[in-house]
MIMIBA-84579 format. One record per atom (N, C-alpha, C): x, y, z. Coordinates in pm, whole numbers, plus 50000, padded with zeros to 5 digits. Example, Ala and Ser with C-alpha at 12.3 -4.5 7.8 and 13.67 -1.06 7.14 Angstrom:
REM residues 2
513194943150780
512304955050780
513204967050780
512854977550708
513674989450714
512905000350787
REM end
This chain:
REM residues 174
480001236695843
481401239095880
481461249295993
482681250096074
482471258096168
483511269096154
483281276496241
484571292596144
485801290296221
486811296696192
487641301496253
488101313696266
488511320096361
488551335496426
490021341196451
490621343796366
492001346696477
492591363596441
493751367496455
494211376396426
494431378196291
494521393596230
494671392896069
495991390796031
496901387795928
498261390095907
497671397595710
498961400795715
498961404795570
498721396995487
498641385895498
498411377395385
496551377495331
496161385295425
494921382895479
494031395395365
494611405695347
494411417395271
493391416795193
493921414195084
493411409794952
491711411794946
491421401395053
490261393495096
489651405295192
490051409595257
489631420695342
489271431595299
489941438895218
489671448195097
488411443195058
488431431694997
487111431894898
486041431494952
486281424295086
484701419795139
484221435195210
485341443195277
485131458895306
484291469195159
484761466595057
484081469394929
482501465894911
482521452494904
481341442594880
480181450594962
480751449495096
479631449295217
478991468195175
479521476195158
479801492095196
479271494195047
479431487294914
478711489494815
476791484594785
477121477494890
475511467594908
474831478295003
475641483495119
474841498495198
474381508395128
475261510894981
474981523694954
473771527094849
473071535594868
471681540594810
472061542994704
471051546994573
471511554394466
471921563394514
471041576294577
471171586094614
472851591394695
473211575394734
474111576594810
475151571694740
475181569594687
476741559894571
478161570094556
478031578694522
478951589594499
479591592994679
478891590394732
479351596694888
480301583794936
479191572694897
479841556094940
481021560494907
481301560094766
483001557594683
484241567294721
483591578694744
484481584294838
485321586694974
484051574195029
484571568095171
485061555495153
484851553095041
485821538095021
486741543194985
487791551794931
488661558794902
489471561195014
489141568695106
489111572095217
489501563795347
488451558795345
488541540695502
489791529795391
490061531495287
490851520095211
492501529395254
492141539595205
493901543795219
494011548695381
493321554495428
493951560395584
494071546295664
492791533195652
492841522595732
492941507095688
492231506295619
491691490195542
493261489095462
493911495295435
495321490895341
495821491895414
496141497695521
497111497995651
496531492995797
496421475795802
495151473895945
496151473196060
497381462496005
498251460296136
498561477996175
499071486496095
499791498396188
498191503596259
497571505696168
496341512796234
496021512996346
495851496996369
494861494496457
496171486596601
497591490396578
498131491296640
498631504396729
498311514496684
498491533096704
496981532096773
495931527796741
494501528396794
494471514196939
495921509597046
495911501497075
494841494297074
494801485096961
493571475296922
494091463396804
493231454996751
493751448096698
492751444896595
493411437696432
491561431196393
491941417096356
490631415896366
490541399896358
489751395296249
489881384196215
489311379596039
488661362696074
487241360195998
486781349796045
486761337395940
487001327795938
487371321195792
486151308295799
485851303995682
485131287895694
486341281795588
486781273695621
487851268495526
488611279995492
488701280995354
489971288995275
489071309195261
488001308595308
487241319595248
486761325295359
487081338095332
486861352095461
485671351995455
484731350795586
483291350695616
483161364495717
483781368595757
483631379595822
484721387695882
484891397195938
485671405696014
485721414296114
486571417596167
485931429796295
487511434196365
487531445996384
488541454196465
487861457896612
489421460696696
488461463296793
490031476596804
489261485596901
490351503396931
490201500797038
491841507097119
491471510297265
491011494997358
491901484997297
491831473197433
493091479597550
492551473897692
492951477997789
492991492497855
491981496897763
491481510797888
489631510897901
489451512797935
488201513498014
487011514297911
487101514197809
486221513697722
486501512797549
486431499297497
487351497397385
485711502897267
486131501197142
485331503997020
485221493196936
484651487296904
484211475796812
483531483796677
484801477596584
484521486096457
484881479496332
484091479796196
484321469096100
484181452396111
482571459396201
482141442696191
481271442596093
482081430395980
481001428295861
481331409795881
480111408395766
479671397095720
479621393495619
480351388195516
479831379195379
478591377695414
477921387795286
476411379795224
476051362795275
477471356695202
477441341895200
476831338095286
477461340895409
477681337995568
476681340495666
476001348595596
474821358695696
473401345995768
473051352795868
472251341695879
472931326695933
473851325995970
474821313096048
475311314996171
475081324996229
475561329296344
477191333496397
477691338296282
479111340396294
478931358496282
478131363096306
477831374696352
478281376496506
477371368296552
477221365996712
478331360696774
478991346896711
480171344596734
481341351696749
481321362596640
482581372696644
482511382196774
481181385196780
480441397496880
481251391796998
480531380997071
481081372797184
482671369597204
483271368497079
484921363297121
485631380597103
484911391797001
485091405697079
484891410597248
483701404397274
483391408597417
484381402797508
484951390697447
486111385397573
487331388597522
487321390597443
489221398097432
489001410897494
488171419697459
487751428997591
488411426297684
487381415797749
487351413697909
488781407697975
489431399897877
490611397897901
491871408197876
491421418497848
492451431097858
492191438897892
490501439698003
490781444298123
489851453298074
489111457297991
488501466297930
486871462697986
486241470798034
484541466598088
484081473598014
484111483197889
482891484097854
483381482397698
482711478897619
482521476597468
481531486697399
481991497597338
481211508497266
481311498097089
480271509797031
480301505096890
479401516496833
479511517196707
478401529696610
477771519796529
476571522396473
475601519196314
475121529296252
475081522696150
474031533396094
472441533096056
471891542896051
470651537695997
470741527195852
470941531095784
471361517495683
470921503395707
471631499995847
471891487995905
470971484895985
469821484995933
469051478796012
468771465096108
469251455995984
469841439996074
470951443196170
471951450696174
473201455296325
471871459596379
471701470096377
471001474796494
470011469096569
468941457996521
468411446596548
469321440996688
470171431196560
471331426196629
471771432696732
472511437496740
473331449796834
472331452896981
471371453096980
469771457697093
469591441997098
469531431697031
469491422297093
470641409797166
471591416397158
472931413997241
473031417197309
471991427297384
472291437297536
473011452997506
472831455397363
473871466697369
473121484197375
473201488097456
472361499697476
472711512897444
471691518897314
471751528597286
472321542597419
473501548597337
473451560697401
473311572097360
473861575297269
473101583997182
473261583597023
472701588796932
472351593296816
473001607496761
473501604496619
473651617196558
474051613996419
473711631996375
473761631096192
475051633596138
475901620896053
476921619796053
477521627395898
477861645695962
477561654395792
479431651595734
480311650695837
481171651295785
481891636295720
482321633795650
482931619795615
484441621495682
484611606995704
486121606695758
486101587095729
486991582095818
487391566295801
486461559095882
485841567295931
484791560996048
483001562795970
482981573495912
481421574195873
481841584395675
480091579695646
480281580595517
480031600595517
479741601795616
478561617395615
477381614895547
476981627095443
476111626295389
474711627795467
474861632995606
473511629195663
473011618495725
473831610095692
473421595995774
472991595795870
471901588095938
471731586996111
473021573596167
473361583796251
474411569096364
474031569796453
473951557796547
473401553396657
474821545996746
475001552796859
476001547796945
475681541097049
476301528097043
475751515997163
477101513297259
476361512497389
477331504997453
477161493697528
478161487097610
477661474097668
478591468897789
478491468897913
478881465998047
479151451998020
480451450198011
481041438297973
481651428298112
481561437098259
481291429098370
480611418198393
479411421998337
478231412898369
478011402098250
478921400698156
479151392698109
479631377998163
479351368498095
480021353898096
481101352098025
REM end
């Protein structure tokens, strides 16, 4: 089957929530579980329960990827139409992984970019994520820098984490 990609509406929630849960409980270490749940606490009430205002105040938008009736993936993007947008809350259903709707989302991110004028596409990982960061270096996306992420907020868990910040010259794109 092949996906479909479009904008989120509320109806969309439900499903978004969980798979934001799913994905962020499968990251988290023993060691790390207690830190996870508190950033799911956290990324659920400041953003993930509120995406349309959010990521409308963050001029950006998110988008939700479907195979039939069932959310296969997701992704927000901050800051379309200024000079360097943020690609953030790109996940994947387990299900899904391995089909290339990773890459698919990546690419129809890189051109809503480019069509709002935006040339460069930033993004964060974490160490965690070893398959993103794979991914991510093999999309062209080039490390800029690194750091230890102590404080938690809607964006990172803290705890120490390593994050790795990529970017990507979306000119030279197709």
């Amino acid at each position: 089957m092949s996906f479909t990609i479009r904008r989120y509406v509320e109806s969309d929630q439900a499903a978004v929530c969980a798979l934001f849960i799913a994905v962020n409980r499968e990251l988290a270490t023993p060691a790390l579980r207690e830190a996870f749940e508190s950033y799911l606490a956290v990324s659920l009430r400041n953003e993930i329960e509120r995406l349309t205002e959010y990521y409308a105040e963050k001029q950006g938008a998110f988008f939700v990827a479907y195979e039939g009736a069932r959310l296969a993936g997701m992704f927000g993007l901050e800051g379309l139409g200024s000079a360097a947008a943020e690609l953030r809350r790109m996940y994947v259903d387990a299900a899904f992984r391995n089909r290339g709707l990773a890459r698919t989302m990546l690419r129809r991110a890189e051109r809503i970019c480019r069509e709002a004028g935006t040339d460069v596409l930033t993004l964060s990982t974490s160490e965690l994520q070893q398959a993103a960061l794979a991914f991510y270096r093999q999309a062209g996306y080039r490390l800029v820098r690194e750091e230890t992420g102590a404080a938690q907020t809607n964006k990172t868990v803290g705890g120490a984490i390593r994050r790795y910040h990529f970017n990507k010259d979306l000119r030279d794109v197709p």
